[in-house]
N, C-alpha and C positions, 0 to 999 in steps of 0.2 A: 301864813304864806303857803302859796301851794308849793308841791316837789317840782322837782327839774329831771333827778337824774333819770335817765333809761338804765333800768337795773338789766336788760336783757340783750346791750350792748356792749363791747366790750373794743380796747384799742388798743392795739397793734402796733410797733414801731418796727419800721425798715431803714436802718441804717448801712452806713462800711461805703464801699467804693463806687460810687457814680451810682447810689440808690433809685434816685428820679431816672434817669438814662435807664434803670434795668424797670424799672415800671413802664417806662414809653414803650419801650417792644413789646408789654403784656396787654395792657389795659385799655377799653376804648376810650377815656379822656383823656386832654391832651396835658400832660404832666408839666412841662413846662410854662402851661398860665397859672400853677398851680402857687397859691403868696397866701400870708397871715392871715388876711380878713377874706379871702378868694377860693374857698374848700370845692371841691368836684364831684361828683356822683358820675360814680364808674363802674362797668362790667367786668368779671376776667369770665372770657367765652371756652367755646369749644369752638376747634376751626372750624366745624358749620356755621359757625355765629349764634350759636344759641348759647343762653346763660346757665354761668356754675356756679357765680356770685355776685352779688351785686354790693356796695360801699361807698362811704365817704372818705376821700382822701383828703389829708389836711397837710398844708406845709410847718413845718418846724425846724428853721435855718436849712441843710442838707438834708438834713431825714423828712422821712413823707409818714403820716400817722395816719394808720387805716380806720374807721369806723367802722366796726361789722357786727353780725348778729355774734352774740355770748358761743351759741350754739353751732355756729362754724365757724368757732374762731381759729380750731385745730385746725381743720380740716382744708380752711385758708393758708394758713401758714404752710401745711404741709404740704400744698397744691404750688407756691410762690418758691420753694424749697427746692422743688424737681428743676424748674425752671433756670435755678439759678447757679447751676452750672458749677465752674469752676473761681465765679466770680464771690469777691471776699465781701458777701451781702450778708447784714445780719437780720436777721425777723424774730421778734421775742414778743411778749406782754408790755406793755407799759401800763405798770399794775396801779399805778398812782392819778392817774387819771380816768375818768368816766365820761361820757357822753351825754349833755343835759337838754333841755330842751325847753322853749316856754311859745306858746299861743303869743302871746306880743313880741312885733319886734320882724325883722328879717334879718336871715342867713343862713337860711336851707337853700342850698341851690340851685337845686329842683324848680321852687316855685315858691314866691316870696310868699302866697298866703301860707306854706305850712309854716311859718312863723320863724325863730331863732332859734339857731344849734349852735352850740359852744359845747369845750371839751374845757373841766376844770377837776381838783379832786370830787368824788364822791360826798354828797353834802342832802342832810333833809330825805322828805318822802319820794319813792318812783312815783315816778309821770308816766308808767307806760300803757296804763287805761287810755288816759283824757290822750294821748300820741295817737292809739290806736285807731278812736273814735275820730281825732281829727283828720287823719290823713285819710283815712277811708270815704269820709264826707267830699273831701275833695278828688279822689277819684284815682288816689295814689297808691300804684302798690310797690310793694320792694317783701326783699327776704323767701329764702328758697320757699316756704310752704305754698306762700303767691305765685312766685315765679318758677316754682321747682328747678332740678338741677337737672341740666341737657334736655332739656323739654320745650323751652321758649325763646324762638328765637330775639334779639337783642331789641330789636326794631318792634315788636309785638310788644316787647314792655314799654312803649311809648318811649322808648328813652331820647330818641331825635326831641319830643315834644319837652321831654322834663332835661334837657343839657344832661345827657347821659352819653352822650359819643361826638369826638369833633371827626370831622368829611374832612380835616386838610391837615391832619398830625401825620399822617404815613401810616409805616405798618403796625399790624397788635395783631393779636391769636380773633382769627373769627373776622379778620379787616373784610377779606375779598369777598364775601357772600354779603355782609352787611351794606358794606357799599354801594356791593349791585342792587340791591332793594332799595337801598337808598334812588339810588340813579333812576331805575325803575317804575320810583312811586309804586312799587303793587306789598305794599304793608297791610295785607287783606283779613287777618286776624288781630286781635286787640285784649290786653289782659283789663278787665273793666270791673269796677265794683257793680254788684245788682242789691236789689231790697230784696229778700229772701229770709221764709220762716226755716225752712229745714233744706239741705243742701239738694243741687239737684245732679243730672248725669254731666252737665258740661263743670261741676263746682271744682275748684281748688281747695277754697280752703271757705269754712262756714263758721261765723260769729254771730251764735244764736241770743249772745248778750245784746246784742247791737242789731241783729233782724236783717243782717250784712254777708254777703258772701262775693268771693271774689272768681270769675270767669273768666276761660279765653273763647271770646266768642266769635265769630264773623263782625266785619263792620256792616255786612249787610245785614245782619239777623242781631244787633243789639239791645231791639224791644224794651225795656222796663230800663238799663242799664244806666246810671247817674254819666250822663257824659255831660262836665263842663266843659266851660270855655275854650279851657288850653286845649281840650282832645277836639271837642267840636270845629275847631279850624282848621286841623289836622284830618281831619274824615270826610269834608264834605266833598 
């Protein structure tokens, strides 16, 4: 049987007093649709609207369970930390749980083909090859390397296209400028996977295993660039 877990993920629990409520004023999704089987893919911006992070939030009765990279998992909590004021919020590990993933199946919810994500203990081999390869085939990126941190604005990671921000929750850090893009339509650069042997001047990040690198290019200059379906609707 193949692995599940993403060994290079790691979750997060935010519990204590109206956790969801202090998430709504952060985050661009809307925390409130947030149930069991109904997880979110979420920014926390800089008030330009450019991203610092990017996650899956998962409900778990009151508390909200974060999905993030292993590798900012500090750096999240201690970014959610400043924010949180004088309010009696707690953010720790929830070291018992991992982040798995399989090719069949839906509930990523992003985009049904990247298949099923569940959060269960640590079980069996990482998945986070056949992950890498799959989401990149579909044209997905996420995690600062992709996205870097205060570098791309929220709308440039597609996220309107992959349920990455609701237009009618109210406020969050980065709301006003995203919005106006929104309202706009002028989302004139795009984070896009290309086929590529060796990286080039526009590359983010370069997977010579995979002959893959990931760009923010123009939508008018996306040349070679895999753009499916979901982006191709969105750009014409």
């Amino acid at each position: 049987m193949a692995g599940t877990t993403l060994s290079d993920r790691t979750v997060l629990r935010l519990s204590g007093d109206d956790a969801r409520g202090f998430l709504q004023g952060l985050v661009t999704s809307d925390i409130d649709a947030l149930a069991p089987e109904r997880p979110a893919w979420a920014g926390l911006l800089t008030a330009q609207g450019k991203a610092l992070f990017d996650f899956i939030l998962w409900a778990d009765g009151e508390d909200v369970l974060i999905d993030c990279e292993t590798e900012q998992a500090g750096a999240l909590a201690r970014r959610l930390t400043l924010y949180r004021l004088r309010r009696k919020i707690e953010i720790g590990c929830e070291d018992g749980l991992a982040v798995h993933w399989s090719p069949e199946g839906i509930g990523d919810p992003r985009l049904p083909a990247l298949g099923r994500r569940w959060l269960a203990p640590a079980s069996g081999a990482a998945a986070d090859e056949a992950w890498l390869e799959h989401r990149l085939r579909l044209g997905v990126t996420e995690g600062i390397a992709e996205l870097g941190s205060d570098k791309t604005l929220w709308l440039e990671c597609n996220a309107a296209e992959l349920n990455g921000v609701s237009f009618d929750k109210g406020c969050y850090v980065g709301q006003e400028n995203t919005a106006r893009m929104n309202w706009r339509q002028k989302v004139n650069r795009r984070l896009v996977v290309v086929p590529a042997d060796s990286p080039g001047p526009r590359t983010r990040v370069h997977y010579p295993e995979l002959g893959l690198a990931v760009e923010h290019r123009r939508v008018d200059d996306l040349g070679d660039a895999i753009v499916p379906d979901w982006l191709a609707a969105a750009i014409r």
